[in-house]
C-alpha positions as a Python dict, from the first residue, in 0.01 Angstrom:
ca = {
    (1, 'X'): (0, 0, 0),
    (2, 'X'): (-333, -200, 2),
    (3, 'X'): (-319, -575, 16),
    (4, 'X'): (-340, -750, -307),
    (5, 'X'): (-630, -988, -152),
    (6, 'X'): (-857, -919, 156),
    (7, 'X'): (-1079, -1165, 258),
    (8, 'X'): (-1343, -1081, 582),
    (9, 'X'): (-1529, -1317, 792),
    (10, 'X'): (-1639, -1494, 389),
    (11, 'X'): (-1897, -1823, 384),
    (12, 'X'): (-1989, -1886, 78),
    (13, 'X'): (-2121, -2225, -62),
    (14, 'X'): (-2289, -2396, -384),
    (15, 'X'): (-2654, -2527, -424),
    (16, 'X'): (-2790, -2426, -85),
    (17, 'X'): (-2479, -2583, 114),
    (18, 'X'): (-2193, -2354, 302),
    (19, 'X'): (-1876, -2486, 261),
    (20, 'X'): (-1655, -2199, 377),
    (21, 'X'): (-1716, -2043, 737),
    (22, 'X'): (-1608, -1734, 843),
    (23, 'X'): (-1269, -1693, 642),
    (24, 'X'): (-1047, -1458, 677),
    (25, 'X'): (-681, -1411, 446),
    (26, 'X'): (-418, -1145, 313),
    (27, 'X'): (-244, -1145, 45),
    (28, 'X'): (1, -853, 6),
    (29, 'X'): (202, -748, -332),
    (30, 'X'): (456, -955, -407),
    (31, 'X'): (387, -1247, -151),
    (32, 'X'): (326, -1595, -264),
    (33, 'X'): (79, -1806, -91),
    (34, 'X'): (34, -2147, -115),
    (35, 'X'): (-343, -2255, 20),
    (36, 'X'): (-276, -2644, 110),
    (37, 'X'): (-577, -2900, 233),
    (38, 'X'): (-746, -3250, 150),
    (39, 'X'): (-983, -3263, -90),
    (40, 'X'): (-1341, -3147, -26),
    (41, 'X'): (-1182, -2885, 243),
    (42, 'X'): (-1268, -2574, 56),
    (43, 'X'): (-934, -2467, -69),
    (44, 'X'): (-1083, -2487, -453),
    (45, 'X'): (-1405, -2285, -335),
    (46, 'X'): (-1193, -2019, -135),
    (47, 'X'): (-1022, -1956, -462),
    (48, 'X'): (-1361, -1932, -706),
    (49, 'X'): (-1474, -1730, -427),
    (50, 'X'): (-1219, -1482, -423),
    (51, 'X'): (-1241, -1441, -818),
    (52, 'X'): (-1614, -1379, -741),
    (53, 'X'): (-1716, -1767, -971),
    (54, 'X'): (-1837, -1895, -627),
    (55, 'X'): (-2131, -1607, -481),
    (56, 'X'): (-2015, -1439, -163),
    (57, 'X'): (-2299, -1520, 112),
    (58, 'X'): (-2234, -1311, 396),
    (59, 'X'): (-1831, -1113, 481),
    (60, 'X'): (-1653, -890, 246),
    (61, 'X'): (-1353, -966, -4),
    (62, 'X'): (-1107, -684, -139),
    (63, 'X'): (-954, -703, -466),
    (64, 'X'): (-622, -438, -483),
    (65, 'X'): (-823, -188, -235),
    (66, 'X'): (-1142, -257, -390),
    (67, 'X'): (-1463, -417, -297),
    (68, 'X'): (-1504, -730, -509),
    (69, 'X'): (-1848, -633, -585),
    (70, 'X'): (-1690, -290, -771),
    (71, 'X'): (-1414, -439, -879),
    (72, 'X'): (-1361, -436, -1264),
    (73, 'X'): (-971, -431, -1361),
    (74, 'X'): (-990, -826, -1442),
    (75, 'X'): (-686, -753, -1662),
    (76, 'X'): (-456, -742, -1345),
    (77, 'X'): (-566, -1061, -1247),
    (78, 'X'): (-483, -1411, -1484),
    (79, 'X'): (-621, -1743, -1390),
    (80, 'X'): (-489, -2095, -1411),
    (81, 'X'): (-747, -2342, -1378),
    (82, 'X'): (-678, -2706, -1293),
    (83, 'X'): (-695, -2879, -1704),
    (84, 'X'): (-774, -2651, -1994),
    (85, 'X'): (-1002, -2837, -2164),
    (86, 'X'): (-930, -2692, -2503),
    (87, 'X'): (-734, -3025, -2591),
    (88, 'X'): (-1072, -3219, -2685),
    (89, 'X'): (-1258, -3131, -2954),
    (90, 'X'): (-1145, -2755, -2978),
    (91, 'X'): (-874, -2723, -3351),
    (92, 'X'): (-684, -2424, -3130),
    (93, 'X'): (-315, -2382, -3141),
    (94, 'X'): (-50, -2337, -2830),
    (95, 'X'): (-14, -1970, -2983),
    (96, 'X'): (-384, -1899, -3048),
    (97, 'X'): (-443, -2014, -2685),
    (98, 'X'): (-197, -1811, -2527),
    (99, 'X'): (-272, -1549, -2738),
    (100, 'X'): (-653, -1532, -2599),
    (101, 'X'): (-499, -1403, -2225),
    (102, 'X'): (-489, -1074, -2437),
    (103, 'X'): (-797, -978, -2461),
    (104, 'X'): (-856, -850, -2116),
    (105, 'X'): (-562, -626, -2203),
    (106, 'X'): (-627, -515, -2578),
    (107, 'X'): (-1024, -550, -2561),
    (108, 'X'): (-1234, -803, -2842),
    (109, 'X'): (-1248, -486, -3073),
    (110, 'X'): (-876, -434, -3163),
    (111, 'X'): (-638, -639, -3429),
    (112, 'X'): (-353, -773, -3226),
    (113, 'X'): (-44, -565, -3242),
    (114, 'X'): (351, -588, -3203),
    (115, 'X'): (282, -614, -2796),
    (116, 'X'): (41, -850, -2819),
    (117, 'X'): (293, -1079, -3050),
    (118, 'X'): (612, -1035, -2854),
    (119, 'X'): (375, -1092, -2478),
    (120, 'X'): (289, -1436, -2631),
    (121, 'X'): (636, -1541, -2738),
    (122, 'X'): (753, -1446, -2383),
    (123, 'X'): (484, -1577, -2197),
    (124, 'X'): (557, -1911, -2422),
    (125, 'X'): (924, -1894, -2368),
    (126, 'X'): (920, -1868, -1990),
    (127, 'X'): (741, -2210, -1989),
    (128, 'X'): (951, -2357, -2223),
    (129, 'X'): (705, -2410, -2513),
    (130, 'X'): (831, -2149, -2747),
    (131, 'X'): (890, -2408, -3017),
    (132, 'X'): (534, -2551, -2953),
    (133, 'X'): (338, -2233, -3066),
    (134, 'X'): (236, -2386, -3369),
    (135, 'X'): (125, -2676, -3270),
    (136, 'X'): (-231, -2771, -3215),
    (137, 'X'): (-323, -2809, -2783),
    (138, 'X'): (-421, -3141, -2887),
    (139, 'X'): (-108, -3292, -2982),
    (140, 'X'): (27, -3163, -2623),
    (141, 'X'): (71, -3408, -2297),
    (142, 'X'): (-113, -3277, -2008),
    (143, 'X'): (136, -3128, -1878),
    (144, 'X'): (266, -2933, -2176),
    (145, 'X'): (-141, -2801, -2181),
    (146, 'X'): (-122, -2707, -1813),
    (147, 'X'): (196, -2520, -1921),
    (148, 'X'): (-19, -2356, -2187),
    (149, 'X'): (-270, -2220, -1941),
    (150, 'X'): (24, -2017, -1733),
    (151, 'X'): (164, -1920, -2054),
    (152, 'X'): (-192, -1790, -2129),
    (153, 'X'): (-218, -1654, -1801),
    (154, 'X'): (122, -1458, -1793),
    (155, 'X'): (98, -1342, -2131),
    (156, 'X'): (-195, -1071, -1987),
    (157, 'X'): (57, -960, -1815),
    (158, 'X'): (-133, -955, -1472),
    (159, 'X'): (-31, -852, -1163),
    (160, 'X'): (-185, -1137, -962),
    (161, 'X'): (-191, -1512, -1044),
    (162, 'X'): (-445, -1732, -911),
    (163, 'X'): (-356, -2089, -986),
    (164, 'X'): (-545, -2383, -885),
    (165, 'X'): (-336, -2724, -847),
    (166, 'X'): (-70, -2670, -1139),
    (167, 'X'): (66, -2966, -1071),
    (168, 'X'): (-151, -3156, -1042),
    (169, 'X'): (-123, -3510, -1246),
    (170, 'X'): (168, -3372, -1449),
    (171, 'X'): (489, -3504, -1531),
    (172, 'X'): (847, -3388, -1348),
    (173, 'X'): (998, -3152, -1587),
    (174, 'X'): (658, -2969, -1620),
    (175, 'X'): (649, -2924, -1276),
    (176, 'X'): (988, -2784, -1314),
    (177, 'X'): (869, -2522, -1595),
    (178, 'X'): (602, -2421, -1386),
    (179, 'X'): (867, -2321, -1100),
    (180, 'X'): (1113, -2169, -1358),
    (181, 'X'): (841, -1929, -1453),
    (182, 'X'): (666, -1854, -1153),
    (183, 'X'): (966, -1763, -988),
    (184, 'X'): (1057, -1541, -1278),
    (185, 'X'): (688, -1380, -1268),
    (186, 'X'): (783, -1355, -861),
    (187, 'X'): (1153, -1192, -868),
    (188, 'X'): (926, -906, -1154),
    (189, 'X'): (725, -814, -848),
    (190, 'X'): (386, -1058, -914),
    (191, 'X'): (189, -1199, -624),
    (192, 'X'): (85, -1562, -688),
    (193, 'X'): (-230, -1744, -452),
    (194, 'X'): (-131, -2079, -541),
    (195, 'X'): (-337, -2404, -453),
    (196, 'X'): (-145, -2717, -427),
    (197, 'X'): (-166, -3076, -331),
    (198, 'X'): (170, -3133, -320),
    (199, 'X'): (497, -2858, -312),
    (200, 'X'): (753, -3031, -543),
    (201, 'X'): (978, -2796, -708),
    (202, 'X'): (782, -2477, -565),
    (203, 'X'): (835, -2539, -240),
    (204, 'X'): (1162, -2304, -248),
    (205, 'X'): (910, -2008, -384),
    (206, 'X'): (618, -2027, -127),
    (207, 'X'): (656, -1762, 122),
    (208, 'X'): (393, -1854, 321),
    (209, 'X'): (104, -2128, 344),
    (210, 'X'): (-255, -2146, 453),
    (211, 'X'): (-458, -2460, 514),
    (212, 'X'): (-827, -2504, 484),
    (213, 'X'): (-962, -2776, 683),
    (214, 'X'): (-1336, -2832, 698),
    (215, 'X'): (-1433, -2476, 521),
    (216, 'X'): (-1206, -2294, 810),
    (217, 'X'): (-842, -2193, 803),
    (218, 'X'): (-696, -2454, 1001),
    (219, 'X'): (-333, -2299, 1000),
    (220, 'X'): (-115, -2019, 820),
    (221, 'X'): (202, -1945, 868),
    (222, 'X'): (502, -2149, 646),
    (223, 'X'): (520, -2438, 462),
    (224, 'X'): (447, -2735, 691),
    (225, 'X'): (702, -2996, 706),
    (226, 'X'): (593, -3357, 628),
    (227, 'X'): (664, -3534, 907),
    (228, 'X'): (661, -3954, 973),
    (229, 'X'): (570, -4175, 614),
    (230, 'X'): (520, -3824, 451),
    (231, 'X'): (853, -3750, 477),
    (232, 'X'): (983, -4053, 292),
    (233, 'X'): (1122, -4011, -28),
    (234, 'X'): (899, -4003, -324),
    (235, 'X'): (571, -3888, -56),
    (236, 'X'): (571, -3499, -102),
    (237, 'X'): (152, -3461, 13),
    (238, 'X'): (138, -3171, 224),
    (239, 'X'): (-265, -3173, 292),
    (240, 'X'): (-453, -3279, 645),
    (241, 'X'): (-625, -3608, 643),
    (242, 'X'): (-991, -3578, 762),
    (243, 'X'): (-971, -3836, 1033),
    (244, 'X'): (-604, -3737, 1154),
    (245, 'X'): (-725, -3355, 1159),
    (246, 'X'): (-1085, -3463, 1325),
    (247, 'X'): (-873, -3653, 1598),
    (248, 'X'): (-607, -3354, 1643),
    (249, 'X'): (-347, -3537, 1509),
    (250, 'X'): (-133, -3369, 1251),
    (251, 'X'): (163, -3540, 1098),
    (252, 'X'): (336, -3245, 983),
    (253, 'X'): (635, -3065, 1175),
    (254, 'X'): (565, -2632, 1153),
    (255, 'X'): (822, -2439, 1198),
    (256, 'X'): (924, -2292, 1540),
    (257, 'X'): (696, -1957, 1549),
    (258, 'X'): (446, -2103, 1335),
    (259, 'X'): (81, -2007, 1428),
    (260, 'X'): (-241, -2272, 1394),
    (261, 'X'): (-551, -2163, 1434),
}
């Protein structure tokens, strides 16, 4: 069975600058991946790259078997960026947003039908925000809108998720809706590439982890262990520190059998 993501030997970059060097990462059906780093490491560009947002500048990237650049099945794939944005300024309900993941899968052209009702009131439902679907996004926390966007996401019914920091800024029992359901799109058969700043409640679901440190992949193998003042309790942060990672030093704990690279 071909691997869900291949990425080759990929730098890629914005405006001139190359921020990823010579990456390399596979995904195969039904793993989830966490990709873990600080900020500015590349972890946010690896992703845009591999959903072809960010142009590829020299290596190759596979999506299910095929090359990205003749890849056209978007449907099987359903993003969750970090905010959605549709809370200011845009008169949208939780239902009507959810609702747009189907167009990938029903096309602009066609009425929606009984399948496109009932994948909204699961994909609601599994998030826990089936008695929010009439609601406008704007009278939701930020957390009930990031819940919105993986409703939105699963309701495509895709066979990848690419999520980018879901937990980012949210509140607890979000972050607990957001495990509830990925681990129900998971146990279905789904493949999640997850970024994350911190594990929380999905560290029991992340099969294995990758770490981008200074556009490179630093480590991969599984979750890191915080180690020292991250392993007090309330202090979850799983990413390198520049200056820690520039000296060598690494406060987390891997695994025996672990592998950094």
């Amino acid at each position: 069975m071909s691997s869900v993501i291949e990425v080759r030997h990929a730098a890629a970059g914005y405006d001139g600058r190359e921020i990823l060097r010579d990456v390399s990462l596979t995904v195969d059906p039904g793993e989830v991946v966490a990709v873990l780093g600080a900020n500015g490491s590349g972890k946010s560009t690896l992703i845009r790259t591999v959903l072809g947002l960010v142009p590829l500048r020299r290596g190759e990237i596979d999506l299910f078997g095929t090359p990205q650049r003749r890849f056209r099945d978007w449907k099987r794939i359903g993003y969750v960026p970090q905010r959605l944005g549709a809370g200011s300024g845009v008169p949208a309900t939780v239902g009507e947003v959810v609702a747009s993941g189907r167009l990938a899968r029903r096309g602009f052209f066609r009425l929606p039908g009984a399948a496109d009702r009932a994948a909204v009131r699961d994909a609601l439902e599994s998030v826990g925000l089936l008695d929010r679907i009439g609601d406008p996004v704007a009278t939701l926390s930020g957390g009930q809108q990031q819940r919105t966007l993986i409703a939105r996401a699963l309701a495509g019914k895709p066979d990848l998720l690419v999520l980018d920091e879901p937990n980012a800024g949210v509140d607890q029992s979000s972050q607990e809706a957001f495990a509830a359901a990925l681990t129900g799109f998971a146990a279905d058969g789904g493949t999640i590439l997850l970024i994350l700043h911190e594990l929380g409640p999905l560290r029991p679901l992340i099969g294995r982890s990758v770490v981008v440190h200074d556009g490179t992949i630093a480590y991969r193998g599984p979750s890191p262990e915080p180690a020292g003042h991250h392993a007090e309790p309330g202090h979850d942060h799983v990413h390198p520190h520049a200056d820690e990672a520039k000296a060598g030093i690494c406060e987390w704990a891997p695994t025996e059998g672990t592998k950094a690279y």
